[in-house]
N, C-alpha and C positions, 0 to 999 in steps of 0.2 A: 504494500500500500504506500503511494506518496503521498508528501505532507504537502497540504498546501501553501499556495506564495508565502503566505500571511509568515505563518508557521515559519518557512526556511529563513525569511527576515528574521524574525526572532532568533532564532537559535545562531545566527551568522553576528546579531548584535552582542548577542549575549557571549560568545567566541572572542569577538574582540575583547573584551573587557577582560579574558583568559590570556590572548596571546598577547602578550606584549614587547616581546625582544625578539628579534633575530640574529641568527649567526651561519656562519659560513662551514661546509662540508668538502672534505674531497672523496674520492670515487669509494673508498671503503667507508666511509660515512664517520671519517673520525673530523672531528671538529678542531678549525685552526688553531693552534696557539706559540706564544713567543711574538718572536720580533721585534725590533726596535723604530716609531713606537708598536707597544705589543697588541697584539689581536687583542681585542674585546666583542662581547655580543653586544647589540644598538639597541636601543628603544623603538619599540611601533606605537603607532596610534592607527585607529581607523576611521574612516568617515561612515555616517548611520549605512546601514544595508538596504538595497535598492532592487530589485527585481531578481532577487536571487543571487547577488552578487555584494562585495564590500572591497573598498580600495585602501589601499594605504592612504593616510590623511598627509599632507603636504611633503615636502621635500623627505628622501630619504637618506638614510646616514650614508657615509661614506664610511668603510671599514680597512683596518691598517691587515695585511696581510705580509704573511711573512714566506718565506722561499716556498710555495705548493704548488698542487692545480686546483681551484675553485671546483667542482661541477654540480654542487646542492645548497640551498638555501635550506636550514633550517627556523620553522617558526616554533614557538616554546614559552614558558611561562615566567621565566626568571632570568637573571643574569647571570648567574651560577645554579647550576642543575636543573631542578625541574621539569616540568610535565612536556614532553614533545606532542605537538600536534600536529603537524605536517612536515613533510621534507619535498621541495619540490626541486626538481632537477633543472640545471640550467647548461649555457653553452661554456664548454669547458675554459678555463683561461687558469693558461700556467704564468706564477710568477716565480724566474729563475733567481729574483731577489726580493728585496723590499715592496710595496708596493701598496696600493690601494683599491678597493674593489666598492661601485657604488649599485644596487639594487634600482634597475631602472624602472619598474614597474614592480607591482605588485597587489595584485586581484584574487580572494578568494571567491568559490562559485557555490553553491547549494545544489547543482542539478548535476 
């Protein structure tokens, strides 16, 4: 049985107010750390949910990475440990040093 629009709004508004950091994966899904300056996970915000869908609310961070390859964004509850709720895959991008990686978009969807 599907939930209606109503519904998936709901549950996508209520979501945000769960996920609020992101942070960066590579292909074995271990999460970056080090570097100088050192990785950290960013803060999110979201704008209210609209037809089944929620964006990320204004500008998003920019993340200090250190010698990887990026290929997953993880969304999560904390800035240390907690609760994962999604991992979405993106296009791979090796940094053979220092560097910086910015999240250009960012839509969750209810359908």
């Amino acid at each position: 049985m599907a939930f209606q629009d109503a519904a998936i709004t709901s549950m996508l508004d209520h979501l945000g107010t769960e996920i609020t950091w992101a942070g960066l994966l590579d292909d074995s899904n271990v999460e970056a750390t080090g570097g100088t300056p050192a990785y950290a996970r960013k803060a999110v915000t979201w704008a209210a949910a609209s037809g089944k869908t929620m964006a990320a609310n204004g500008t998003l961070p920019a993340f200090d990475v250190p010698a990887m390859t990026v290929n997953k964004v993880i969304l999560i509850g904390e800035s240390v440990a907690g609760t994962t709720y999604n991992i979405i895959d993106v296009t791979n991008e090796v940094f053979a040093a220092q560097g910086t990686y910015t999240i250009t978009g960012l839509t969750l969807s209810g359908s």
